[in-house]
PAPAMI-499010 format. One record per residue: residue in one letter; x, y, z of N, C-alpha, C in turn. Coordinates in steps of 0.1 Angstrom, whole numbers, plus 5000, padded with zeros to 4 digits. Layout:
BEGIN
aXYZXYZXYZ/...
//
This chain:
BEGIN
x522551014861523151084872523050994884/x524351024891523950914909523750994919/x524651044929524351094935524351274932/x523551334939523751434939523451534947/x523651714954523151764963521751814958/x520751784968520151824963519351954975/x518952014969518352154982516852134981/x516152164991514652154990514452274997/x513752374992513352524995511752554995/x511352625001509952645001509052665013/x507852655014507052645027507052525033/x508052495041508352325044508052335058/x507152195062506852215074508252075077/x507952075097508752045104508751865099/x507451875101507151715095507751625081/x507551735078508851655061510151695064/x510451795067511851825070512451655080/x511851635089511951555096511851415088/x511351435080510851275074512551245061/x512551395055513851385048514851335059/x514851395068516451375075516651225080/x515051155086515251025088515250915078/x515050965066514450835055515750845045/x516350955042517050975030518051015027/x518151155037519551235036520851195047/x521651165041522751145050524051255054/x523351375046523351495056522551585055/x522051665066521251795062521551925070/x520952045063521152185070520252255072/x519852305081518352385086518552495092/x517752605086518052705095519452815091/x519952805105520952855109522552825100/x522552685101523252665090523552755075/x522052715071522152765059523452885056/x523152985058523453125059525253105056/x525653005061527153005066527752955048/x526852945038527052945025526653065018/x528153105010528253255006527653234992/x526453374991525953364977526453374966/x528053334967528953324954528853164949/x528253074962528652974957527052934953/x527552814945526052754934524752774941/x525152704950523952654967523552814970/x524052884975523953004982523653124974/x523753094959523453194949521953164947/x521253044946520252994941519453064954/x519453044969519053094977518953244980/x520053284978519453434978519153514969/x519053414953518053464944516753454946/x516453334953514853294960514553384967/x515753444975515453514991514753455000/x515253305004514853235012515553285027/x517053295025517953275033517753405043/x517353515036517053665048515853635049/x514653645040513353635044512453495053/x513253405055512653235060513953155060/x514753185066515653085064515953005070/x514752965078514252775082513552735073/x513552775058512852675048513552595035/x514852565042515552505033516452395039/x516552265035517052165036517752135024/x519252095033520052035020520451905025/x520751835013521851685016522251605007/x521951485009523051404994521851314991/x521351294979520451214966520551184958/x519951064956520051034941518851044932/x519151054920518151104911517051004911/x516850914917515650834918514550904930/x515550954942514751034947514251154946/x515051194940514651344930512951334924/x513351204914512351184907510651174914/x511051074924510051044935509451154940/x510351264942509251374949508551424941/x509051424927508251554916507651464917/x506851334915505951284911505051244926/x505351184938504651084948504051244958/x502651244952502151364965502051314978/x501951194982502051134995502751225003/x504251214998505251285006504851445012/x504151505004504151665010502251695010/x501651595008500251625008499951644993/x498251684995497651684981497851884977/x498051944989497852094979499152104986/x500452054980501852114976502352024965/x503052034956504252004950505152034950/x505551974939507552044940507652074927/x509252184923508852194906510452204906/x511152184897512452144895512952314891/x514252294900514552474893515652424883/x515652454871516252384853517552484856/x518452444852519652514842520352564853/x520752394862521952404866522952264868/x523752284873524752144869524252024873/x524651914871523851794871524451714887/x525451814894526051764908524851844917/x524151944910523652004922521752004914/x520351954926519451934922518352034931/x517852104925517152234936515652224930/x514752154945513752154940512852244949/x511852334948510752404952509752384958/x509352374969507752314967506952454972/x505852394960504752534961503552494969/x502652594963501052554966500952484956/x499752364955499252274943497752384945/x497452484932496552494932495252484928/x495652284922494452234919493652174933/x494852144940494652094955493352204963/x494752314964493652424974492352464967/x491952454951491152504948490152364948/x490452264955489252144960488752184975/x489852184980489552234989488652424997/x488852484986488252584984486752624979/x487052494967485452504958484252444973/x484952304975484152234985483352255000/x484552365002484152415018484752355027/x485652205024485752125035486852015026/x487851985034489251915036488651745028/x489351755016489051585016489951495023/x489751365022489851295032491851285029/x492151325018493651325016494051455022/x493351565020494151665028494151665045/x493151655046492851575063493651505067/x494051405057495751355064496951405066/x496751455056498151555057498051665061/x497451695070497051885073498351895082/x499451945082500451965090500352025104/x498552105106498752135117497852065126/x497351945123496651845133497251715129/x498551685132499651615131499351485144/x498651385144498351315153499551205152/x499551115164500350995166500050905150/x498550895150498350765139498850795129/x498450935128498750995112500550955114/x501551005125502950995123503350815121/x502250755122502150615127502350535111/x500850635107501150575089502250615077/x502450755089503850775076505250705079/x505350635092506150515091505950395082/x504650355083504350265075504750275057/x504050375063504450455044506050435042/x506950485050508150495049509050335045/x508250285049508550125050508450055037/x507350115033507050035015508150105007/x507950265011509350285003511050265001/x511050255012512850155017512650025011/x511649945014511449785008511449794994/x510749884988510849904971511949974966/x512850084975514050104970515050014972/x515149964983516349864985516249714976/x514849684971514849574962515049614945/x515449694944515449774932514349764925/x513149774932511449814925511749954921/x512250014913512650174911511650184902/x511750354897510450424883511250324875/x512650354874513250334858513250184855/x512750094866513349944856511849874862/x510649974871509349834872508549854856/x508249774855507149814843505649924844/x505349974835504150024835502849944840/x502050014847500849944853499949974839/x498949834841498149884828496649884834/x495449914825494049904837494049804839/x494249654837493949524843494249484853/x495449544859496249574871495449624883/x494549724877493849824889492349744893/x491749624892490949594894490649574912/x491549544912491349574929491449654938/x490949794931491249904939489749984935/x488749984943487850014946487550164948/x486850204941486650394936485250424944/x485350524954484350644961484150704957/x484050794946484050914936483751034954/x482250994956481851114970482551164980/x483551014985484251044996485751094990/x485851064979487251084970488850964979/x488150854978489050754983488950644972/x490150554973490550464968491250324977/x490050244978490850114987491249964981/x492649944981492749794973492549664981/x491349594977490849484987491949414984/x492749314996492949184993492149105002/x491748944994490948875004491848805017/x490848795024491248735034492248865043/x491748965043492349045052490949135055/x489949095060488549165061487949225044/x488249175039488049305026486449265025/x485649165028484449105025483749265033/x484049315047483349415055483949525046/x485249545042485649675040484549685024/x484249575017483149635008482049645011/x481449605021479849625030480449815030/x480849865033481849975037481750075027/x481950015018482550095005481050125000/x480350014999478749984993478250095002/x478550145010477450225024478050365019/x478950345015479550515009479450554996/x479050424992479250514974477350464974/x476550424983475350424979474750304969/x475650244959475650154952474350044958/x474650024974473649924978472549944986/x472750124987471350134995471250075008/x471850075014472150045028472650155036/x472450125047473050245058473850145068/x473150065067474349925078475149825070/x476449885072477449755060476849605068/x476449555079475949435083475049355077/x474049495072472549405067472849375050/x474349385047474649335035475149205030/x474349115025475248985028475948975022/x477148865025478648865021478548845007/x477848785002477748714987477548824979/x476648924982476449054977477449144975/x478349144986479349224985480349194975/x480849054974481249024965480749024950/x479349104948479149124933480149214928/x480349234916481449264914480949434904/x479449384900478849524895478649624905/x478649554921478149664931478749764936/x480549764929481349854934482049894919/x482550024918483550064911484950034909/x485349964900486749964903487950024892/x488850104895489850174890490050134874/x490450024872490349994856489449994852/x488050094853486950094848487150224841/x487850314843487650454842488650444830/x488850624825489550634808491350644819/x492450654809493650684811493650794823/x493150914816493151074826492451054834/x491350974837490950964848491250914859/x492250784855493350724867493850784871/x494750814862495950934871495151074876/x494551044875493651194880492951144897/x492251084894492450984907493450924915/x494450874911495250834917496450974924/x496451094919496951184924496451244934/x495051214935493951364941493351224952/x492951134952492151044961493251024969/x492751014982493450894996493250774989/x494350694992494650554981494950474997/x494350395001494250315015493950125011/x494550085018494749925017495049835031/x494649755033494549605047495349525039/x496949495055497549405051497449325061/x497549175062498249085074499749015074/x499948925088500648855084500348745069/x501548765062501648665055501248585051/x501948435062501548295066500148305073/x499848385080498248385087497748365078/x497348475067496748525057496448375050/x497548325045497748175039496948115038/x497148075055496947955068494847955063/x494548125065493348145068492248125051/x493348135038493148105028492947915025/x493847915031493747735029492547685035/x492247755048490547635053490247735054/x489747835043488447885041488147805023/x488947775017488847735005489047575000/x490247515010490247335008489647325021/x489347345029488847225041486947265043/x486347365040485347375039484347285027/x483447195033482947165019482447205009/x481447335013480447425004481247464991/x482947454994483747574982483847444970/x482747394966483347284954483947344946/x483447504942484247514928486147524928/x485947624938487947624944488147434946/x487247304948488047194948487847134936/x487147204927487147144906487947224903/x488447364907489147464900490747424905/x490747424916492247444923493047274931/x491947214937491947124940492346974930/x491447004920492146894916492846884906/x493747004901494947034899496247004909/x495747014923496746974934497246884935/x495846784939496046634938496946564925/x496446604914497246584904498746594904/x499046674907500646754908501746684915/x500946674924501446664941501246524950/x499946464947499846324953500546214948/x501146124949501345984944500245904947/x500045794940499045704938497845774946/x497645864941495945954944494745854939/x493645874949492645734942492145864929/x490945794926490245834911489345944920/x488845924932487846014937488046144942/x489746104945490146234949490746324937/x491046274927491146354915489646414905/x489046334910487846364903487246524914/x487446484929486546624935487546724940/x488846654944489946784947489446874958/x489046774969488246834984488946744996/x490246684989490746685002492646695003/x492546824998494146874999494646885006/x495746865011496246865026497846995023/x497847065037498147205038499447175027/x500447045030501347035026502147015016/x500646965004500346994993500247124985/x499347184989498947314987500647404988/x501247374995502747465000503447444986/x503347314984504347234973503747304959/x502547324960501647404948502147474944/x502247584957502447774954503847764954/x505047674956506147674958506847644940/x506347544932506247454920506547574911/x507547564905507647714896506547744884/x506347604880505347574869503547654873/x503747654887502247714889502047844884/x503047974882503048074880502848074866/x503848014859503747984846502547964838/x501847894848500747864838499947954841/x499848044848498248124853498948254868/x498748304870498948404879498048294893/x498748354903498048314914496548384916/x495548274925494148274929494448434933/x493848534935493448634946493748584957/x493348464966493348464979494448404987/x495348384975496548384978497648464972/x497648544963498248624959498848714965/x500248754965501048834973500248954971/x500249074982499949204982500549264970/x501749224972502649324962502249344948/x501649154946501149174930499649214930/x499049274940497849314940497849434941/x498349484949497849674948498849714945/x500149684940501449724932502349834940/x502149784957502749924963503550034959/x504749944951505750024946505650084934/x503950074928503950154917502850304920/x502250264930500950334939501650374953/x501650454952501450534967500650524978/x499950424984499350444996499450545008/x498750615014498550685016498150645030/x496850555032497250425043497350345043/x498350265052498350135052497950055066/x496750015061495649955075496849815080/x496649765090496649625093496049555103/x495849435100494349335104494949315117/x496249325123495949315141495149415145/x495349555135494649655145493849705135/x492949645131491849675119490549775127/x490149745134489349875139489449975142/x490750015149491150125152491750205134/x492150145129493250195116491550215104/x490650125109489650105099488550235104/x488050265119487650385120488250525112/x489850515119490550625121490250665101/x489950565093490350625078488550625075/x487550595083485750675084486150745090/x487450875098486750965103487151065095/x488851035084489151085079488651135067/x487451075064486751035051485151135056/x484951205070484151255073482851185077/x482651095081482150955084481650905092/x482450935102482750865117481750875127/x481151005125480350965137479250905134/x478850845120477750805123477550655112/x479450595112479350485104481150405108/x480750295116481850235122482050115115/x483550075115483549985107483249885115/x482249725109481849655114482549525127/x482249505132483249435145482449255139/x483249185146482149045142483348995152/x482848815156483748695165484848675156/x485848675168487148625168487448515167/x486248375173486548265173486848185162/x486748255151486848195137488048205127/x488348335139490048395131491048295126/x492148265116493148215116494048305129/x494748245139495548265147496848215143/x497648335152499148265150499548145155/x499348085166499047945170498547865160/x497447875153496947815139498047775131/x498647885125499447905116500647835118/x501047845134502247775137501947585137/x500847505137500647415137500547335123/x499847415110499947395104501147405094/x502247475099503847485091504447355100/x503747305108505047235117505447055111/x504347035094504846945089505546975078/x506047085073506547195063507847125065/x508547065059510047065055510347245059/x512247215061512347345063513347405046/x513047305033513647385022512147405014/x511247345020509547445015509747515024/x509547535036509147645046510547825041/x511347775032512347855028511747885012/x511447845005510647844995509547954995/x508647915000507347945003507448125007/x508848125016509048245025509848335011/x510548305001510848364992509848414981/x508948344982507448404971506748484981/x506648474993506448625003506548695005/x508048695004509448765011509348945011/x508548994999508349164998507449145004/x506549125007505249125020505849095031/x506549045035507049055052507749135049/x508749205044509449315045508649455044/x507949455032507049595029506149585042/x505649535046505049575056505349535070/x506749525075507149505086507049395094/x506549255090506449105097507549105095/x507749065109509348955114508948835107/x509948735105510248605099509748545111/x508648425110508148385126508748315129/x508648345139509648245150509948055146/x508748045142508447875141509047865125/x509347905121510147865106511047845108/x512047695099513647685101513847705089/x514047835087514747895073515947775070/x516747765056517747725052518447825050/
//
């Protein structure tokens, strides 16, 4: 099926009604409207079999869908919170799609058994509706347009399998789910994680050193668990993730990993594979240590079609996209490293947290800057700097980076 009308009926707050009319429907009817369709016709029969239309009839929205978004709601609880779903009304024509939304009452009965809102309903509580919270459901809104308009759809991405989920770090207590990528703070956000699941026995993510955090027995991660446990998790947890710019991200990957000396293994591992590839008449010493790559090597690296081929990309350069699989996962937040303390509190307070565990602050002098980043593209050819921006390209879009200014696309 392509397009189709579809009606949305039920206990619908103002906030989704509003999120349908800007994200999806290219027409809708609320309220008042409604009514002016007679219960002879398909639409209007279905409704005052519900008895929406005399008893509530500001709780129905209609407009035009396609069955991909149909599909999206029965399954993405993002969209209406953890205690509602939606349930398909069966056995009627395939022009018209009537869906329900109820109570989830596996939802309310977490929230009932517990005494207290987990950190997913606390986002979505419709009646403490803050700026941030409207802040992340743009964000949210964004991965989903970027994954529909690139045709990341259900029907043609592939299945995720648990090898996939390794970078998505499990709270069982706080009932959250965060997918580290490096080089976007993720070294603190597991000091973080370690302070909430107990794992490290700490009460200050600081007094954790970095090298620690990175053990990899000291945290939980999603592909550890059975099948029904995933999706059981992944339906019922706040699922939260840190993005940056792109090229920053890169920029700050490249001299933390080639221009530092301490990282020998990244210049036996990665390094002198580069040199190899990429240098002409390279001496013997620089093939042998692979510690002194230069940025515009490294570009030519990640650009080389053959690199993919042989091996998936490092983590610390790896696109987001092939890391937390936006468009197969639902995020619920999406943090970003300009405003990492505010977006990194705001999800400890949500998590119940806050007043007495901040996420950690540290010097700026060490940051990759955009200035940085623009120095280092400024010996970049502009059919690499076009290249480079194509293996990116769903990360500056899924998450909103403008194309920077200092690039001469082709």
């Amino acid at each position: 099926m392509g397009t189709a009308t579809l009606l949305v009926t039920g206990p619908i707050t103002s906030g989704f009604a509003a999120h349908l009319s800007r994200n999806h429907f290219t027409k809708m009817q609320i309220g008042g409207d409604i009514p002016s369709l007679r219960c002879q016709d398909q639409v209007g029969a279905v409704l005052c079999a519900l008895n929406h239309v005399t008893s509530n009839p500001a709780s129905a929205i209609m407009g035009s869908a396609s069955e991909e978004l149909v599909e999206e709601m029965l399954v993405n609880t993002s969209i209406v919170g953890p205690w509602q779903e939606f349930q398909r009304l069966p056995g009627l024509d395939d022009d018209l799609q009537v869906l329900i939304m109820r109570r989830n009452p596996f939802g309310m009965d977490i929230c009932c058994r517990k005494g207290s809102r987990s950190p997913l309903q606390e986002l979505y509580n419709p009646t403490q509706l803050s700026n941030t919270a409207i802040l992340h459901q743009i964000r949210r809104d964004q991965v989903t347009d970027t994954c529909r308009a690139n045709s990341v759809s259900s029907k043609k991405r592939r299945v995720l399998t648990p090898n996939d989920l390794k970078h998505l770090v499990v709270d069982e207590d706080h009932e959250m789910i965060y997918c580290y990528v490096p080089k976007v703070a993720c070294t603190n956000w597991k000091r973080v994680m370690m302070v909430l699941t107990g794992r490290g026995k700490y009460s200050d993510p600081m007094e954790i050193p970095a090298n620690e955090a990175h053990v990899s027995s000291n945290l939980k991660t999603l592909n550890q668990y059975s099948i029904p446990e995933i999706n059981h998790r992944l339906k019922n947890y706040m699922k939260f993730l840190f993005v940056r710019e792109p090229f920053e991200r890169l920029v700050s990957a490249y001299r933390n990993k080639f221009t530092q000396k301490y990282n020998t293994s990244f210049h036996k591992r990665y390094g002198t594979k580069i040199v190899r590839r990429q240098r002409k008449n390279a001496t013997q010493e620089a093939l042998r240590k692979g510690d002194d790559v230069k940025f515009e090597e490294f570009v030519a690296y990640l650009i080389d079609p053959h690199t993919q081929r042989e091996e998936p990309f490092n983590e610390h350069w790896q696109t987001v996209y092939s890391l937390c699989h936006p468009c197969h996962i639902h995020y619920d937040l999406i943090g970003k490293y300009e405003t990492l303390e505010e977006d990194s509190n705001y999800i400890l307070q949500l998590a119940g947290v806050g007043n007495y565990l901040k996420f950690p602050t540290y010097a700026k002098s060490t940051r990759t800057t955009d200035e940085m980043t623009t120095e280092f593209f400024q010996n970049i050819s502009s059919e690499h700097q076009t290249q480079l921006y194509e293996v990116y390209k769903l990360d500056f879009l899924m998450f909103n980076y403008s194309v920077p200014s200092y690039l001469k696309l082709e």
